[in-house]
C-alpha positions as CSV (number, residue, x, y, z in Angstrom):
1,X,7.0,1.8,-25.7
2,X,5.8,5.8,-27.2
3,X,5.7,8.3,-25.0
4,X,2.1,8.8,-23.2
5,X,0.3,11.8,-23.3
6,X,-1.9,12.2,-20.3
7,X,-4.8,14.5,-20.3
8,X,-7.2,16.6,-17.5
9,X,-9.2,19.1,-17.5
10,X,-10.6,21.5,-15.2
11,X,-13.6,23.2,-14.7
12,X,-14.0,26.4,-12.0
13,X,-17.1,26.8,-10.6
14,X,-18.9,28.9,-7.7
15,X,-15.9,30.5,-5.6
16,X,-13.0,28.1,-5.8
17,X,-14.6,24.7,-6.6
18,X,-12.9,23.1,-9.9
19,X,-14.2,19.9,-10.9
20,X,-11.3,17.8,-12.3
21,X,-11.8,15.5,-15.1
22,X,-9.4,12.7,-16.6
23,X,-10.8,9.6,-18.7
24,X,-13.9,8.7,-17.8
25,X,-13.0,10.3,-13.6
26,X,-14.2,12.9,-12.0
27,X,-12.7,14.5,-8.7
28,X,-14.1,17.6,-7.0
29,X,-11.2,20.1,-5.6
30,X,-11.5,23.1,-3.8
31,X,-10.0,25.2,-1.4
32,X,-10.6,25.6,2.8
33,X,-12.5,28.3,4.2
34,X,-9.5,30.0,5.5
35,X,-8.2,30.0,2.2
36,X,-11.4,31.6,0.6
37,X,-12.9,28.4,-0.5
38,X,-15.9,26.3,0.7
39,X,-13.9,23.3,1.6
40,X,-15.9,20.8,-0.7
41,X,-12.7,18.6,-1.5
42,X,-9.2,18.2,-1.2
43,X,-7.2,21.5,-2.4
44,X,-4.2,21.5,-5.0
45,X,-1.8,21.4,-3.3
46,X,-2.8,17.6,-1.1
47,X,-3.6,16.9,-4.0
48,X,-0.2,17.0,-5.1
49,X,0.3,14.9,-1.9
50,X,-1.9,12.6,-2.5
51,X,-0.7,11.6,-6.0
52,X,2.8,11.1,-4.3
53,X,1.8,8.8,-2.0
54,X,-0.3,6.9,-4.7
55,X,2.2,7.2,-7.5
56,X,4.7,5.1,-4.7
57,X,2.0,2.7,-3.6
58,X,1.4,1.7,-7.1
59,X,5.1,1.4,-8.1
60,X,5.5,-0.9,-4.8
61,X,2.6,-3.0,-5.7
62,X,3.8,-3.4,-9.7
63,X,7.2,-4.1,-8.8
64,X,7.1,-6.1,-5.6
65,X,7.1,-9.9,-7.4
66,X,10.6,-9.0,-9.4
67,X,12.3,-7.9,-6.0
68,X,10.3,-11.3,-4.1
69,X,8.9,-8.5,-1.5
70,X,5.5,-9.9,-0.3
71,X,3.6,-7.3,1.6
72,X,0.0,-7.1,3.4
73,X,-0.2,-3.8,3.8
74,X,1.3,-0.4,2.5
75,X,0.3,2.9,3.4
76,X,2.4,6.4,3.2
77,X,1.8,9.0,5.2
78,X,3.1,12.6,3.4
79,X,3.6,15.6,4.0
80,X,4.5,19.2,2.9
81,X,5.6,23.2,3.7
82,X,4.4,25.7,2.0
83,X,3.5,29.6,3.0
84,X,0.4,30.0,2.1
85,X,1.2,33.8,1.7
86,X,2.8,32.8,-1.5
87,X,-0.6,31.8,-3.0
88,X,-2.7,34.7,-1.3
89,X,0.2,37.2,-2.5
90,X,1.0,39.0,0.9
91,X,4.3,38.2,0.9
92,X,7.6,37.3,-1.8
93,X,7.5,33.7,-0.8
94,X,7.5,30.6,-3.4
95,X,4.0,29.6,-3.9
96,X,4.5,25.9,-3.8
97,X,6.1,23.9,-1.4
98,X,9.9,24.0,0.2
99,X,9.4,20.8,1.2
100,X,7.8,17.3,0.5
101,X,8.5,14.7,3.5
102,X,6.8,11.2,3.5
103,X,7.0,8.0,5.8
104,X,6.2,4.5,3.8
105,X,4.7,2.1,6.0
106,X,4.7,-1.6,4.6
107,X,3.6,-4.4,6.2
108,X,6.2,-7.7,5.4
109,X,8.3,-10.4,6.8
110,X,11.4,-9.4,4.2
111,X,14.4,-8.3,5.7
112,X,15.4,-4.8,5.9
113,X,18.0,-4.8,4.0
114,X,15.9,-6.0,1.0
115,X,13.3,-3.9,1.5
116,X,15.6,-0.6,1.5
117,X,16.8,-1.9,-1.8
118,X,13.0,-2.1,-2.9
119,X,12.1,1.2,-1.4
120,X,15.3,3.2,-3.4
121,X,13.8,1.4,-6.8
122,X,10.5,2.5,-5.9
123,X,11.3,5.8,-5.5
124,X,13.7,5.8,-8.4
125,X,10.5,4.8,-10.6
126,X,7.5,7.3,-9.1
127,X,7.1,9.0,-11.9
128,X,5.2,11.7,-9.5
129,X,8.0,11.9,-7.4
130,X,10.5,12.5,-10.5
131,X,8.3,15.1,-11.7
132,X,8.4,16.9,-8.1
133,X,11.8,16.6,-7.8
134,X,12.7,17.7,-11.2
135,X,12.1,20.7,-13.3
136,X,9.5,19.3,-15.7
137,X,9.4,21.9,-18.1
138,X,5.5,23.5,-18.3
139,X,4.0,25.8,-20.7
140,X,1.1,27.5,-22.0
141,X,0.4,26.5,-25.3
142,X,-2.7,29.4,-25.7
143,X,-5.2,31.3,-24.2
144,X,-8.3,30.7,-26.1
145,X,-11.2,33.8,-25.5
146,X,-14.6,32.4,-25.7
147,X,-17.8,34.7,-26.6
């Protein structure tokens, strides 16, 4: 198969609202009050989290059949560090986060064995989770001035 391109785009609006747009989706992020926002959505950075957990949901639920895993349930639960005086500039601290922890919950009557072997693939396949853990190379292609 090609490589995929995947495209967003973001929109800021009053204070820190962005509206987030990919394909035909819309999703409303913003920031907490105590962060200088108006806390009308989930900011960035859970965002972040968020995609984690659904990246490895999804990989479970597409690859579950080839390793005979049956489940009723699966759920994460993540979470992450990160000094928020990094993003507000009050301090020399990384911005992002120092660490990404998450607990996968999954409802089955496989053995454990089997279903470690399933979890490692899983992670092995996130492709949220290998861009996290990876340096994905990122650059600005242009700044474009509009009149």
């Amino acid at each position: 198969m090609a490589k995929a391109t995947f495209k967003a785009t973001t929109q800021l609006h009053e204070g820190t609202k962005v509206t987030a747009r990919s394909r035909n989706f819309e999703l409303t992020i913003d920031e907490p009050e105590y962060l200088g926002g108006t806390d009308t959505g989930m900011n960035p950075v859970e965002a972040v989290l968020c995609a984690l957990g659904a990246c490895q949901a999804i990989v479970a639920r597409v690859y579950a059949s080839q390793f005979d895993i049956t489940f009723s349930d699966l759920w994460l639960d993540v979470e992450g560090d990160l000094d928020p005086d990094g993003f507000m500039n009050k301090s020399d601290v990384r911005p992002g986060y120092s660490e990404i922890r998450y607990t996968m919950h999954i409802k089955t009557d496989a053995p454990k064995d089997k279903v470690d072997e399933f979890v490692r693939f899983v992670e092995s396949k996130c492709p949220v989770g290998d861009s996290l853990e990876n340096n994905v190379k990122m650059k600005l292609s242009e700044v474009v001035i509009e009149k």
